[in-house]
C-alpha atoms as one frame of an Amber mdcrd trajectory, in Angstrom:
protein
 -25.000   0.401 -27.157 -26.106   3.858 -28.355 -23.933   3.756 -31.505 -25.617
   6.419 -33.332 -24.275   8.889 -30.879 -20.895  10.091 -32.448 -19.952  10.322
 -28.566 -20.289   6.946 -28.242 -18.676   5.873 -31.034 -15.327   8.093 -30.306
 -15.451   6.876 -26.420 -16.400   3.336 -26.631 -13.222   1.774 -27.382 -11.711
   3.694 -23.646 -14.348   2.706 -21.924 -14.423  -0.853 -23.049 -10.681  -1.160
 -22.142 -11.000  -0.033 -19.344 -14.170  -2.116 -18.178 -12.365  -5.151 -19.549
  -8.916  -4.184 -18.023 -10.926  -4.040 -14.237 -13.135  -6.692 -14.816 -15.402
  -8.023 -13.441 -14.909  -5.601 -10.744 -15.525  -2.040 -12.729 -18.175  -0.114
 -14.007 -17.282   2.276 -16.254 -20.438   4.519 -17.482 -20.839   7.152 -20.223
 -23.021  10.110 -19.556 -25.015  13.018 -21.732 -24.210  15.991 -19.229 -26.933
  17.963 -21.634 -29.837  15.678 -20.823 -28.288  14.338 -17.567 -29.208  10.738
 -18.996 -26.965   7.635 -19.756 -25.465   7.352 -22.804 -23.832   3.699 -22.712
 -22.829   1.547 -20.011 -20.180  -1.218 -19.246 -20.267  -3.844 -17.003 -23.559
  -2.697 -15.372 -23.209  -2.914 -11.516 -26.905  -2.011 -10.799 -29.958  -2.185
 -13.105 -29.145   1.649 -14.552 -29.263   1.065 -18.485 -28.594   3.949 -21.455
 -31.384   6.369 -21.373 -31.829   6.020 -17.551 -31.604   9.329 -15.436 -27.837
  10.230 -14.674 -28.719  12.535 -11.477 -25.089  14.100 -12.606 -26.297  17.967
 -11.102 -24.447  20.884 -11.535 -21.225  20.503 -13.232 -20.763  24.227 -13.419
 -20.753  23.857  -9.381 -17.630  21.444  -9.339 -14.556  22.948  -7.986 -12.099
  23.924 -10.877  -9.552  20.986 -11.932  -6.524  21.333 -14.118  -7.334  18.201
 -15.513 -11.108  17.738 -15.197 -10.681  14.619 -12.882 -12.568  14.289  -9.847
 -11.502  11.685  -7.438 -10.854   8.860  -6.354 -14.096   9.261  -3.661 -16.135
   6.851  -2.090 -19.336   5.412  -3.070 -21.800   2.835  -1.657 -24.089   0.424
  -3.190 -27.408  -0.941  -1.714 -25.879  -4.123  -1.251 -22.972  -2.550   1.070
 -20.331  -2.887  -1.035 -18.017   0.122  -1.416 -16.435   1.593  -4.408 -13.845
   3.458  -5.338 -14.972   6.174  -8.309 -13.191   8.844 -10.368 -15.061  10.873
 -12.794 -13.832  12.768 -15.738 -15.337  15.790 -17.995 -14.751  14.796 -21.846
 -14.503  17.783 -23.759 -14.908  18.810 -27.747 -12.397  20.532 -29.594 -14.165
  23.718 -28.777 -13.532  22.901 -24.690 -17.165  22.074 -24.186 -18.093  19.816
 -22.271 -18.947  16.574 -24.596 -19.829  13.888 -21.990 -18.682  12.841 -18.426
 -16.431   9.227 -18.076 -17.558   7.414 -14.215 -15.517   4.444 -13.275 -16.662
   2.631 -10.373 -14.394  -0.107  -8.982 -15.756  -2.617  -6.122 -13.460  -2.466
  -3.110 -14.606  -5.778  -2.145 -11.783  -8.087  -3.529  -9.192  -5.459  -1.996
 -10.912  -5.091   1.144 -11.054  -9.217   1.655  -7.258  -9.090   0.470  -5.991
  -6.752   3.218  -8.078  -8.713   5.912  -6.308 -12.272   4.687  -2.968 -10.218
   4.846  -3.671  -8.826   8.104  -4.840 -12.386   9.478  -1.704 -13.977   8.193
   0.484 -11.303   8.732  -0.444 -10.582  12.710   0.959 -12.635  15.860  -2.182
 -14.953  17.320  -0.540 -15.669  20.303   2.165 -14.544  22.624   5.968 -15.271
  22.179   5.916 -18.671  24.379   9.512 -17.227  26.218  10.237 -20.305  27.859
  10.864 -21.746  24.410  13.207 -19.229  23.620  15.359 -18.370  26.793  18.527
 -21.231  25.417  18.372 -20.511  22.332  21.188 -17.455  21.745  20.621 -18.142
  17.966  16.953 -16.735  18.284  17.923 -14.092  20.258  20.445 -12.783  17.904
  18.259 -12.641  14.656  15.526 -11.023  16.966  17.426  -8.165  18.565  19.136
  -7.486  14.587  15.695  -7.530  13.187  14.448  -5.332  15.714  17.268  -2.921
  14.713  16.721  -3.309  11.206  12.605  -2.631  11.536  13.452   0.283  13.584
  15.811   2.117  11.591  13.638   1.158   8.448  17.793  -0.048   6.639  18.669
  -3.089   5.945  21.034  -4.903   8.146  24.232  -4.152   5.668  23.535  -0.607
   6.036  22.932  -0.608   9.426  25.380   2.416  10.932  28.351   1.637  13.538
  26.212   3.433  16.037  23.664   0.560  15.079  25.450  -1.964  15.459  27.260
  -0.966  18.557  23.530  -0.329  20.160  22.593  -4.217  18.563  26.068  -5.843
  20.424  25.251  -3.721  23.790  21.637  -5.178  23.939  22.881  -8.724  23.378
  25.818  -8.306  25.533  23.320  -7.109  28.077  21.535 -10.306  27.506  24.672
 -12.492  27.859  24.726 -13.738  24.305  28.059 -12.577  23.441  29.118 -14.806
  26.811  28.285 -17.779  24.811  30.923 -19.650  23.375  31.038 -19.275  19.738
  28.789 -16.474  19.304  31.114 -13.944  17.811  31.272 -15.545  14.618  27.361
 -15.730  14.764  26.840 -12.538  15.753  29.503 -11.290  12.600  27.594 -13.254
  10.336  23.852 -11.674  11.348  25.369  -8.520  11.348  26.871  -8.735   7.437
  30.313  -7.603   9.119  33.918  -9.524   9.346  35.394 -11.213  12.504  37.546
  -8.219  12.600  34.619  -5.615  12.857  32.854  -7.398  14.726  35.915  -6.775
  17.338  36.696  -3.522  16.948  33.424  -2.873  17.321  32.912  -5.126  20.861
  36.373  -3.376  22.010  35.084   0.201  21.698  31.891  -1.097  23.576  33.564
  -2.353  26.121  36.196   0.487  26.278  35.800   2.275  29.580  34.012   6.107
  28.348  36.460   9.106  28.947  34.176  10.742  31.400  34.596   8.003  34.071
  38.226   7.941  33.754  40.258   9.629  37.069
């Protein structure tokens, strides 16, 4: 470390917390904007070492930022690996610019993360129906779920327009034939016996406009 550089010295500890808070997955480097060369470096994810070229260019030709933090943009390494980075301008008391803070973080772990979710988390083969055609139970907890993901509300807060649109579907699909299924239906849909018939009588009520 380039400890006689008071810049160092006054960043180091940030740096190092931060390297050690993302590790082994960050790189968090220190650079002399005045000689465009590194000043220190933290978990190292190529062979760049302090004094080595920083290839910053014009920071006078960055947009203007409130905060003097640029990012999170993309990266790539030679190896293919991507990275997330965010720089930051450091400035003196005077509001010159002291040193620029680069944080590189290897997408890699994420990236294999999301693909194991995905892999788990997506169907691998159709619904085999056949299985499914007897069994009313199933049919109920899939057309309620199906509600549920649509509206984007759980089921207690499903609306009576909900749940009157849930008991025409299954009605349609001769559940609520089935012997026993009101009470099954009532408990799926977080409601009482008693809603659950007020609510099948006003579906089943004929509609004002095809009265004589």
């Amino acid at each position: 470390m380039t400890a006689a550089d008071p810049r160092v010295r006054t960043w180091a500890p940030v740096c190092q917390a931060v390297a050690l808070l993302l590790s082994p997955y960050a790189e968090v480097v220190l650079h002399d904007p005045e000689t465009d060369q590194v000043l220190e470096i933290w978990n190292p994810m190529t062979s760049r070492a302090p004094g080595d070229p920083s290839f910053l260019g014009e920071l006078d030709e960055l947009p203007p930022s409130a905060t003097d933090v640029y990012g999170p943009y993309e990266k790539l390494l030679a190896d293919g690996r991507r990275l997330s980075s965010i720089t930051a301008i450091l400035r003196d008391p005077q509001g010159e610019t002291s040193a620029v803070l680069c944080v590189n973080l290897d997408r890699t772990p994420l990236e294999q993360a999301a693909a194991v979710l995905s892999a788990f988390g997506a169907p691998t083969a159709p619904r085999p129906q056949p299985l499914f055609e007897q069994d009313w139970r199933e049919r109920v907890q899939h057309v309620i779920g199906a509600r549920v993901r649509e509206t984007g509300n759980p089921v207690e807060r499903l609306t009576r327009q909900d749940r009157l649109a849930v008991l025409r579907r299954l009605d349609e699909d001769g559940v609520l034939a089935v012997r026993r299924a009101a009470p099954v239906v009532a408990g799926a849909l977080r409601v009482s016996r008693s809603t659950l018939y007020n609510l099948l009588a006003e579906l089943r009520a004929p509609r004002t406009e095809d009265r004589p």
